[in-house]
C-alpha positions in Angstrom: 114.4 -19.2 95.1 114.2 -16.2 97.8 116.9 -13.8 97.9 118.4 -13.6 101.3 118.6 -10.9 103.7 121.8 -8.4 103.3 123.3 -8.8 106.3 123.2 -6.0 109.0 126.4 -4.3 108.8 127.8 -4.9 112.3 130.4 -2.3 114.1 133.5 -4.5 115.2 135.9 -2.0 115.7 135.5 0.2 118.7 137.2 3.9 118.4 138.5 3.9 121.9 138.9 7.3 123.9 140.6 10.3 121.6 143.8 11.9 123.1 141.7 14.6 124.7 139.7 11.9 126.7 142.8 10.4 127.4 144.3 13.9 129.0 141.0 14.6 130.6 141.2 11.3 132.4 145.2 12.4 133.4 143.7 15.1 135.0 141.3 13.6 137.0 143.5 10.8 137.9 146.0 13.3 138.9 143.7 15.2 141.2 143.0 12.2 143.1 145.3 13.2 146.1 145.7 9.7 147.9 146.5 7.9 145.0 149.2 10.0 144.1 150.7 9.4 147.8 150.5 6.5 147.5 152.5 6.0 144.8 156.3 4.4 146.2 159.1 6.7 145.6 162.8 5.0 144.8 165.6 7.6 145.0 167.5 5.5 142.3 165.0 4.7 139.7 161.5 5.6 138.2 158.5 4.0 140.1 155.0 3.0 138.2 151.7 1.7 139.0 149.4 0.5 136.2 146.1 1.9 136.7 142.6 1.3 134.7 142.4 3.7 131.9 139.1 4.9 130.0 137.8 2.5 127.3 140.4 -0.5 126.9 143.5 1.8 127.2 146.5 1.4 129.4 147.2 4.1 132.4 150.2 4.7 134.4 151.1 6.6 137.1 154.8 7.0 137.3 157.1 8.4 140.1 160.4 10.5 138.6 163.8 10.7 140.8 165.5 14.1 140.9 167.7 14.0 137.5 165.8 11.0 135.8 164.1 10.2 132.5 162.9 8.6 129.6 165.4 9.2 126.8 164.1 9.6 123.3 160.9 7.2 122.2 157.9 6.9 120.8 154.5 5.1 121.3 154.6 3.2 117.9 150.5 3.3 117.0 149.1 4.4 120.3 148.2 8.0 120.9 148.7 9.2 124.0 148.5 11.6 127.5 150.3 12.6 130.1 150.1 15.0 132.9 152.4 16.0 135.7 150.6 15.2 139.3 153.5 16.9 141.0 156.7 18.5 140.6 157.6 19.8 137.1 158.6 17.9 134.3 160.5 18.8 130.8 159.2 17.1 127.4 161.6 17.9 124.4 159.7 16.3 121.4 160.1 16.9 117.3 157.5 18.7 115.5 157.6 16.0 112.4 156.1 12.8 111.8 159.2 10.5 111.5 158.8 7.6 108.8 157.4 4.4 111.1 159.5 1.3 109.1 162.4 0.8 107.0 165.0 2.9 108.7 168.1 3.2 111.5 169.2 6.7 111.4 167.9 9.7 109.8 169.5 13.2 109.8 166.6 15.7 111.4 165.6 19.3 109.4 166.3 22.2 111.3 163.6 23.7 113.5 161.5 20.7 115.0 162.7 20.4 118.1 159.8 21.8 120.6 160.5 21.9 124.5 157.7 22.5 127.3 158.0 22.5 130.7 154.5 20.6 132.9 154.2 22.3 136.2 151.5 20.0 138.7 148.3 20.2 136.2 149.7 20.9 133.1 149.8 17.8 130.6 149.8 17.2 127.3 148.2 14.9 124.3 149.5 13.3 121.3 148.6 11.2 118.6 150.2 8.1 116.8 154.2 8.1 116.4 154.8 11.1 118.9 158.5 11.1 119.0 159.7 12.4 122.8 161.3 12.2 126.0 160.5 13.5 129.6 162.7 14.3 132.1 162.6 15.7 135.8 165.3 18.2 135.6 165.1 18.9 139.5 168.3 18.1 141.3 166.1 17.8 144.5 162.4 17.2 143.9 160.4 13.8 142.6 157.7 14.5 139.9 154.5 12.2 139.4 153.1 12.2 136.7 149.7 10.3 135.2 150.0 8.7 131.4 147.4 6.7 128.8 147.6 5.3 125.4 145.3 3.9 123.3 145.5 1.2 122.3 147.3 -0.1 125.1 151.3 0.2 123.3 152.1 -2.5 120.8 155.9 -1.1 121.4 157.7 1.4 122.2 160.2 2.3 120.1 163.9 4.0 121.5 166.4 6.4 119.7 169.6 7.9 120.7 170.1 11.8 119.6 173.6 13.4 118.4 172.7 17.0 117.2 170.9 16.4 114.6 171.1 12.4 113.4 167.9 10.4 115.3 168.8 6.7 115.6 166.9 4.1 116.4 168.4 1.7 118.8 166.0 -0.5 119.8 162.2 -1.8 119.8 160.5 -3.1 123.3 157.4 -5.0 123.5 155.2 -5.3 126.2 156.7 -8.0 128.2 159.9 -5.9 128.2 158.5 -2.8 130.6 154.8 -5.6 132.3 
């Protein structure tokens, strides 16, 4: 009796682009001046086109209304890019990793809030569980801006803020936002 061949150990799971692809690819999108007029703008409400992002991931390119914005969320298991195309745009996010499961309020140490403002070429990358929002604090200009996760988002996950207690008020999935 022959012993049989170990198998070959096959690679199943691809890596997908890192965060820093996933800006890169922000920043070329962005650059791409007809695509970015030709993105709709609403007066009322944010405006989106899904676009093809690098290696499996999902891509938007999202139109913000003077005044508008995301509220506090995360990306769940995704990480993530985003860069503004045009216009400026204000990301408050905590500098903590928040605990994923298990939990509807939490009371948030002092010091992790972080605020940037993203002038037309600036962006920014994050990895899994990247807890944020954006907002275009213009009173009289749109912002565009060009985002990608990988993988594409399982969920999104959305909190309300008071001071300093983080609550989590509800989960979205996919065919909540497609």
């Amino acid at each position: 009796m022959s012993a049989s061949p170990s198998p070959v150990p096959v690679r199943t799971s691809d890596p997908g682009p890192t965060a820093a692809e996933l800006l890169d690819f922000a920043r070329r999108t962005a650059a791409d001046t007809a695509l970015i007029a030709s993105l709709p703008l609403d007066p009322e409400g944010r405006t989106w086109i899904r676009l093809d992002g690098p290696g499996g991931s999902e891509a938007w390119l999202i139109g913000w209304p003077p005044g508008t914005g995301t509220g506090w969320h995360d990306h769940a298991d995704s990480i993530g890019a985003f860069l503004t195309a045009a216009g400026t745009l204000k990301e408050h996010s905590l500098a903590a990793r928040l605990p994923t499961d298990g939990w509807k309020t939490l009371e948030l140490a002092e010091d992790i809030d972080r605020s940037r403002e993203l002038t037309a070429g600036q962006g920014k990358a994050f990895g899994r569980h990247h807890v944020h929002e954006v907002l275009n604090e213009s009173t009289t200009e749109h912002a565009v801006s060009v985002h990608a996760y990988y993988p594409p988002l399982p969920q999104i996950r959305r909190y309300s803020r008071t001071g300093a207690v983080l609550r989590l008020e509800q989960t979205e999935r996919p065919e909540d936002w497609q």
